[in-house]
Structures are given as structure tokens and as C-alpha cells.
C-alpha positions in Angstrom: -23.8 -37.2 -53.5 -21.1 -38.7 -51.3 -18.9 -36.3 -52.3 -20.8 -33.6 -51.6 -21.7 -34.9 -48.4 -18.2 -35.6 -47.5 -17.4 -31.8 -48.6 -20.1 -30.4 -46.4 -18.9 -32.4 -43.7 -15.3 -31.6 -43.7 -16.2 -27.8 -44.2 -18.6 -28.1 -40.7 -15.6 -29.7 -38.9 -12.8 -26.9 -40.2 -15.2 -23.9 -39.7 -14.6 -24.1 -35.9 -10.8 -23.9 -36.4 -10.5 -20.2 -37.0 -12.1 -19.2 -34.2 -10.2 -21.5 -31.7 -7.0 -19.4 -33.0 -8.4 -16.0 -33.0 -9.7 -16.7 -29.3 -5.8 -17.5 -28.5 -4.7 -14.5 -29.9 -6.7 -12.7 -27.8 -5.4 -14.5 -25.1 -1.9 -14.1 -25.6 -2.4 -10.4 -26.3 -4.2 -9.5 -23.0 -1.4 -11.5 -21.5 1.3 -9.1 -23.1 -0.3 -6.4 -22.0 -0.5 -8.1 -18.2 3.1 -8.3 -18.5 3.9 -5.1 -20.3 1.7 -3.0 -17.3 3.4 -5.1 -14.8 6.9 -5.4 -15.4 9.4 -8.1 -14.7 10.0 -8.2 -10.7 7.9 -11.3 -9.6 6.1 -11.4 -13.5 4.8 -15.2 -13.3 3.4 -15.1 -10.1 1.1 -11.8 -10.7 0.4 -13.2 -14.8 -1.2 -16.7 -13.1 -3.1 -14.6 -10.2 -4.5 -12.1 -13.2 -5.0 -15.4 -15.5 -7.4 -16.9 -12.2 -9.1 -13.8 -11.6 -10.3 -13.6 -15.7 -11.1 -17.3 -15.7 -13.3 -16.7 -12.5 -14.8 -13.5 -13.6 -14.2 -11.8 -10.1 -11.5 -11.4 -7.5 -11.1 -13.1 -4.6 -8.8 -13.1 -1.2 -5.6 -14.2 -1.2 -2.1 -13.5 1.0 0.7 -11.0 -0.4 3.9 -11.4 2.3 5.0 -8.3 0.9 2.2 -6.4 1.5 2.2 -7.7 5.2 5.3 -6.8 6.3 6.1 -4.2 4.1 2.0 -2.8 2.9 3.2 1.0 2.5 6.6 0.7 1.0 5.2 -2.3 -1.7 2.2 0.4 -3.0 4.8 2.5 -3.4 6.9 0.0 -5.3 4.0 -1.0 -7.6 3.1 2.7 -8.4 -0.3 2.2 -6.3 -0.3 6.4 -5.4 -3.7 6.7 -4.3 -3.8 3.8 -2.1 -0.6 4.7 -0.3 -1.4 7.6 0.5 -4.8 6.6 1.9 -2.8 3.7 4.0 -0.4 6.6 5.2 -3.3 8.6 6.5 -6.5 6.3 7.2 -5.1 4.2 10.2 -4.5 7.5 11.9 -7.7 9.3 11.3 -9.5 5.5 12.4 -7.6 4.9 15.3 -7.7 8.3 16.7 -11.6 8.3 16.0 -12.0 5.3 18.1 -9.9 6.2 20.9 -11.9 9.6 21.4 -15.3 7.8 21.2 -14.3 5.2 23.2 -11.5 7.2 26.0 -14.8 7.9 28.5 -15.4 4.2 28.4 -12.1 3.6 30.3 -8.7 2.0 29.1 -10.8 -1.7 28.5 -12.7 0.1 25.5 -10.2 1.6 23.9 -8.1 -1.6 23.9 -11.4 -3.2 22.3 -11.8 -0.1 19.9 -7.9 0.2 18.8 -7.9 -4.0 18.4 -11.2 -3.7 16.2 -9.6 -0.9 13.8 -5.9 -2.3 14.2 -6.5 -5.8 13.0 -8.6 -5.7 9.6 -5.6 -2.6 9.0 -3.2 -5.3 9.4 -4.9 -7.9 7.6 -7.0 -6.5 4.9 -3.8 -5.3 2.9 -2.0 -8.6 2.4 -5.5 -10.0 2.0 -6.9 -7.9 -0.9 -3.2 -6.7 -2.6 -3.6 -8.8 -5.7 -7.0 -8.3 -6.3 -6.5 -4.8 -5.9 -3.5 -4.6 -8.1 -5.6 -6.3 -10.6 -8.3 -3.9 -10.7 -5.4 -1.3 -10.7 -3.7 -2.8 -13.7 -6.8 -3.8 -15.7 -7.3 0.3 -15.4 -4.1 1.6 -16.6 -4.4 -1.2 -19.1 -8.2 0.3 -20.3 -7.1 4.2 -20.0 -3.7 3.5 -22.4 -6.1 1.6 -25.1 -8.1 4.9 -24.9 -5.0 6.9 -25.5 -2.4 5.1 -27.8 -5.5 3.6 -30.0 -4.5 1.2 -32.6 -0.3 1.9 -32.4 1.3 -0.9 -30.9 4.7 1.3 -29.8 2.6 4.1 -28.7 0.6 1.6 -26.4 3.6 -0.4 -25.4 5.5 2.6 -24.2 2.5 4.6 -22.3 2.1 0.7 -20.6 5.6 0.5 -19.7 5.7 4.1 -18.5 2.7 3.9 -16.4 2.9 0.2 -15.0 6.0 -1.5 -13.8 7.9 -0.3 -10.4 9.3 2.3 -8.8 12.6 1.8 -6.7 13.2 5.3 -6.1 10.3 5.9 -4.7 10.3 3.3 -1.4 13.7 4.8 -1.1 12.1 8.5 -0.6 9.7 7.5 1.4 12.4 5.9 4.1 14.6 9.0 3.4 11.5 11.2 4.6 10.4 8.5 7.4 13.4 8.8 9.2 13.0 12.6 10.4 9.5 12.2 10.5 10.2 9.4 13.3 12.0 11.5 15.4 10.3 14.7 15.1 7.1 12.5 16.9 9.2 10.8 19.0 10.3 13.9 20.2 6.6 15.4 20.1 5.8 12.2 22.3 8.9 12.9 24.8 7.8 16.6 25.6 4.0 15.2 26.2 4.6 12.3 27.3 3.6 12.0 31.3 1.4 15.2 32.5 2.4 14.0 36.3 6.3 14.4 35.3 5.2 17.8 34.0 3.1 18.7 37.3 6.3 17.3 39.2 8.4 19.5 37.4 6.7 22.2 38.3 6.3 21.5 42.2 9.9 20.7 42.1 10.9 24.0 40.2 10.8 26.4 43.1 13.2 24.3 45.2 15.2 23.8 42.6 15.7 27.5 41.9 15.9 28.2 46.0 18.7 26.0 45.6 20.3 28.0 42.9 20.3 31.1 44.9 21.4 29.5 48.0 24.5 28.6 46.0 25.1 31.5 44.6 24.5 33.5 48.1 27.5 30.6 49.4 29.5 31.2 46.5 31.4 34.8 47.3 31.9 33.4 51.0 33.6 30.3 49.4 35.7 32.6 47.2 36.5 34.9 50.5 37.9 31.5 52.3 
């Protein structure tokens, strides 16, 4: 009886066991494929954010530097398409909504407006990056399980190919910025000041008068 008592015990106590290691495989294997989708720039410091996010159940606020002073070039760098392009576009189509709702306020209001759109543009990014790399990895990571199903070279490579960086493509993008720069600086140049353009135009006739006057002068000089 005491041996059978001392069985059933030790059986209760070992069941448990199994299931403490199966839960740390699981672990370790959606850690791989954290750092398989990421790649190696800055690995431990996105694998501890990802590893606080799953523990909480939720993301939540943080502060990227990179994605402060550099928010457009870093999507690009982490392969975040969509949301590059819609922080290429958005702050213009924003700002230039608010300054034509609030131009027949005066100057003050469209300071207030171009502050209230400006700021959270500047701040939300570095805010939100992780958490929204997160979300963005945690997809690739579900759609490549969907696709390479149960071959671990098949999954490994789509992963790999799908997460990680991009160097070349920051690169482009600079390439492309630098023409773009000063095509609207020169857009800006030719519109700049409609009273120069008004004083161009008063000043225009005298200007030509002068032209002929010197070109009336000019076979008497040559006579002389």
C-alpha cells in the first residue's frame, strides 16, 4: 500500500514535467522565428521588445531614436513598404488640408492648425515603431506558416526573404530625394513672392525703355 502510494505520488509530481518542456520549446521556436523575420542589425533589442509585448498580450508606447530622426529612411530599412509610403504622402495631404481650412482664419490659425497636424507627425512614429514592427513581423511570420507549412528550410528561407533589412533601398530613396529637393526648391523660387512678380512687371517697361534707349545711343557712340 505504501508502495503504491509512493508510486502514484511520484507519477502526479513527474506528469507536470513534460509539459514545462514542451511549453519551452514553443518558446524558443517563436523566438527563432522573431529572429529569423528580423534579421541581425539591432536583434536583442527588438527580440526583448517582441518578448514584452507576448508576455503583456498587447503593445504599448515606447521611443525608437531611429525612427525620430530618420522615420522614412528606417521603414524603408525594415521593409515596412506600406507605411512609408503612407508617411511619404500623409503629412502632405494633412498639412495642406489644414492650411486651406484654416488660411481665411488668418496666419494665427494656420500656425495652430500646421502645429496640431505637425507634432503627433513627429511624435507618433518614434512612439508606435516597435509596436508597429511587431504587428508587422507577427504578420509576415503568420502568412509564411500558411505558405511553407510544415518544411522547416522552406519556412526559414521565405522568413529570411521577406523579413530582415534593406540597405539598398534607403540608398534609393536619397538617390531620388536629391532631385526631387531641387525640382521644389525651384518650384518654390519661381512662386515664391507674388509682390516680386507684380514688381517685375511694373518694372518691366522701364527696363525695356532702357534697352532701346541704349540701343538708339549705340550707332552715335560707334559714329564718335
Amino acid at each position: 500500500m505504501t508502495l503504491a502510494r509512493s508510486g502514484t505520488s511520484n507519477g502526479a509530481e513527474a506528469a507536470p514535467a513534460p509539459r514545462a518542456r514542451s511549453s519551452s520549446r514553443v518558446a524558443q521556436s517563436q523566438e527563432e522565428l522573431y529572429a529569423l523575420v528580423i534579421g541581425e542589425a539591432n536583434l536583442p533589442r527588438y527580440l526583448r521588445k517582441f518578448a514584452q509585448f507576448d508576455r503583456d498580450g498587447r503593445t504599448s508606447a515606447g521611443w525608437h531614436w531611429a525612427a525620430f530622426f530618420a522615420t522614412f529612411w528606417w521603414l524603408l530599412y525594415r521593409k515596412s513598404w506600406l507605411n512609408a509610403a503612407l508617411y511619404l504622402f500623409l503629412p502632405g495631404v494633412l498639412l495642406g488640408l489644414a492650411t486651406a481650412i484654416a488660411s481665411p482664419f488668418g496666419p494665427a490659425a494656420v500656425g495652430v492648425a500646421t502645429l496640431a497636424i505637425g507634432l503627433p507627425l513627429l511624435l507618433l512614429p518614434p512612439l508606435y515603431a516597435d509596436a508597429a514592427y511587431y504587428r508587422l513581423c507577427r504578420k509576415r511570420i503568420s502568412t509564411v506558416l500558411r505558405l511553407a507549412g510544415k518544411d522547416p528550410e522552406t519556412l526559414r528561407a521565405l522568413l529570411v526573404g521577406q523579413g530582415g533589412t534593406s540597405r539598398a533601398a534607403p540608398i534609393l530613396a536619397t538617390l531620388l530625394a536629391i532631385p526631387l529637393a531641387a525640382g521644389m526648391l525651384a518650384v518654390v523660387s519661381v512662386a515664391a513672392d507674388p509682390d516680386d512678380r507684380a514688381r517685375a512687371r511694373v518694372l518691366q517697361p522701364y527696363a525695356d525703355g532702357e534697352v532701346d534707349r541704349m540701343q538708339a545711343d549705340a550707332p552715335r557712340t560707334l559714329r564718335t
